[in-house]
C-alpha positions in Angstrom: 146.0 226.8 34.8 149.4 225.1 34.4 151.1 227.7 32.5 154.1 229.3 34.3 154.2 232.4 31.7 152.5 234.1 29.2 153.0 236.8 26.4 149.9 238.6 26.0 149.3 241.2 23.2 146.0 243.8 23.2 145.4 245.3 19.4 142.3 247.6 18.0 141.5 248.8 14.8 145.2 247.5 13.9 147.2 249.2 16.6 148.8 247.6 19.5 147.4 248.7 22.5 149.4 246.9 25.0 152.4 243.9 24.8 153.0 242.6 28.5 154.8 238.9 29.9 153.6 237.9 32.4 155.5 235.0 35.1 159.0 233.3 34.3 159.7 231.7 31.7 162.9 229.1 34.0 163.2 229.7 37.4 164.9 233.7 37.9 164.5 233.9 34.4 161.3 236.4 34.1 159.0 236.3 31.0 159.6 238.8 28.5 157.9 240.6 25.5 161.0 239.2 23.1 160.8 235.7 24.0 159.8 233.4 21.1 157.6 230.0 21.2 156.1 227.1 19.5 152.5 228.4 18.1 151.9 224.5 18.3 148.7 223.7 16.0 148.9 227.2 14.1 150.7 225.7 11.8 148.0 223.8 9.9 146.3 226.9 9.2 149.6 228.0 7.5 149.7 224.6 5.6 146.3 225.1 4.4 146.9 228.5 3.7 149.6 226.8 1.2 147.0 224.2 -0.3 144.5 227.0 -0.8 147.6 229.5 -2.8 148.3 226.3 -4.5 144.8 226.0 -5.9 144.4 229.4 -6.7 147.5 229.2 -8.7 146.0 225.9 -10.4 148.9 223.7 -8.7 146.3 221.2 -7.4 142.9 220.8 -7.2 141.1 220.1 -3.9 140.1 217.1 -4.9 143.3 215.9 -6.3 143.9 212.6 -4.4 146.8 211.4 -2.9 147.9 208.7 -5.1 148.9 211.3 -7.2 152.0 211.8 -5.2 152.0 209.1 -2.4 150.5 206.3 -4.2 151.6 203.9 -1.0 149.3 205.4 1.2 146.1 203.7 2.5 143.4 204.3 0.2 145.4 206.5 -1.4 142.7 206.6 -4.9 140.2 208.2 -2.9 141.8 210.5 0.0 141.7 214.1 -1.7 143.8 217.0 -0.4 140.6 218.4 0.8 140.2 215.6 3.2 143.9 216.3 4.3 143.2 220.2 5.5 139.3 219.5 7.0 140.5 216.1 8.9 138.1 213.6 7.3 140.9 211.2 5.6 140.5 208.9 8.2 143.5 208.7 9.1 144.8 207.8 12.2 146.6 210.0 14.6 150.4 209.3 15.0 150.3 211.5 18.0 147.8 209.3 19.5 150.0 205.9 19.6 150.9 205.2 23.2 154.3 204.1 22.1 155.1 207.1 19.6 154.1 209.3 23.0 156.4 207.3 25.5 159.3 207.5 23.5 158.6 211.6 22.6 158.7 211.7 26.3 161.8 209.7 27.1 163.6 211.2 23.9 161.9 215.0 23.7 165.1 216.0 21.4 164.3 213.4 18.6 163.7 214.7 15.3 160.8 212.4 14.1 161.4 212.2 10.5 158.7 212.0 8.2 159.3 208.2 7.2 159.2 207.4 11.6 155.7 209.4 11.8 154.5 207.5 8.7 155.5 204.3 9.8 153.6 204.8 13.5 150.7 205.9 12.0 149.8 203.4 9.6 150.7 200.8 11.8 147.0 201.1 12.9 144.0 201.0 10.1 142.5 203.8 8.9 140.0 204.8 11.4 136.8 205.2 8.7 136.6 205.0 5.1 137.5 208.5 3.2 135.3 211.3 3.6 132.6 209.6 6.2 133.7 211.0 9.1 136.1 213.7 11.2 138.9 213.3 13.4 141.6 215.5 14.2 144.8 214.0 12.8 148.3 215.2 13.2 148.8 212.8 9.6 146.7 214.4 8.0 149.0 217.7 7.8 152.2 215.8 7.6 151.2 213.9 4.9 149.7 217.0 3.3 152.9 218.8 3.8 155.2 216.3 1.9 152.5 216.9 -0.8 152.8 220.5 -1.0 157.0 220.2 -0.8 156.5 217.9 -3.9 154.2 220.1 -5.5 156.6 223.2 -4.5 160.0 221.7 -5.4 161.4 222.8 -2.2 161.1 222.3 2.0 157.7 223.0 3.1 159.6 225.5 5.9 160.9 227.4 3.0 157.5 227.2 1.1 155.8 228.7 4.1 157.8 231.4 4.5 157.6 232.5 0.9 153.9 231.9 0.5 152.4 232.5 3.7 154.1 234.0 6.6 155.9 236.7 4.4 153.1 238.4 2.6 151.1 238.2 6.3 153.9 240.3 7.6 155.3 237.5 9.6 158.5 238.6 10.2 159.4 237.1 13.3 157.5 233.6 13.1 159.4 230.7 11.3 158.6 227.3 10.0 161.5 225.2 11.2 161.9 221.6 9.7 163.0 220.9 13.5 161.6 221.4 17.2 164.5 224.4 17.5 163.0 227.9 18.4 165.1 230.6 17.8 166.6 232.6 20.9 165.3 233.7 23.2 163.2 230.8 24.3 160.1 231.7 26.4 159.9 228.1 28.7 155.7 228.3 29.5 
């Protein structure tokens, strides 16, 4: 559709088949096998994958709530971590916010922090009371994530990397606290 390249990776029975890239990645710059790039909503299932260590390691409970840690949150008493990972907080969607979306497009360099993203999300009430209902909330991580730095005494990057992505074998993917990917860039 309106992808301009692609890195496409064939595997059975644990061996790699085939590794091609396919288009350009800039314009005379083809696509290649090396190029890095955002895995884009990937990244919850590593954040959840950190909840779910957590509670194995009786760190949290999945139905800790959030007051816990953010007490200043909107019905803080009665959203759990649970309803964090599976998107039924209610919550809304800072992503969603017409104005947080023009000025990612005017500005796409801006480092949102966390305190920005807060602050556009719960500028609009909660979209249904905890636990009644789904809907897919970029919040719902970020506010998750601060929990889980809390909880881990240090950046949620370096958290992920220790807990997750390293014992996966995840040797070339990073959790960056910014929107920088490491060279070399593939542009699709």
């Amino acid at each position: 559709d309106h992808l301009r390249a692609v890195i496409v990776r064939v595997t059975k029975g644990g061996k790699i088949v085939s590794t091609k890239a396919y288009g350009t990645s800039m314009t005379g710059v083809p696509a290649t096998t090396d190029m890095r790039f955002r895995n884009g909503a990937v990244a919850f299932a590593y954040v959840s994958t950190l909840l779910l260590r957590y509670v194995d390691q009786g760190k949290v409970k999945l139905n800790d709530t959030v007051d816990e840690w953010l007490p200043g949150l909107p019905n803080s008493d009665q959203v759990t971590l649970k309803m964090l990972a599976n998107q039924t907080s209610g919550y809304p969607d800072y992503e969603q916010d017409p104005a947080w979306q023009l000025a990612f497009v005017e500005n796409p360099f801006h480092e949102w922090t966390y305190r920005e993203r807060r602050k556009v999300a719960f500028a609009k009430p909660v979209l249904f009371p905890p636990g009644s209902n789904w809907s897919y909330s970029h919040t719902n991580f970020m506010v998750l994530g601060k929990i889980l730095a809390k909880v881990g005494g240090k950046p949620l990057s370096t958290l992920i990397k220790r807990e997750v992505l390293e014992p996966m074998g995840l040797r070339a993917t990073v959790a960056n606290q910014t929107g920088q990917i490491p060279e070399p860039v593939l542009h699709a």
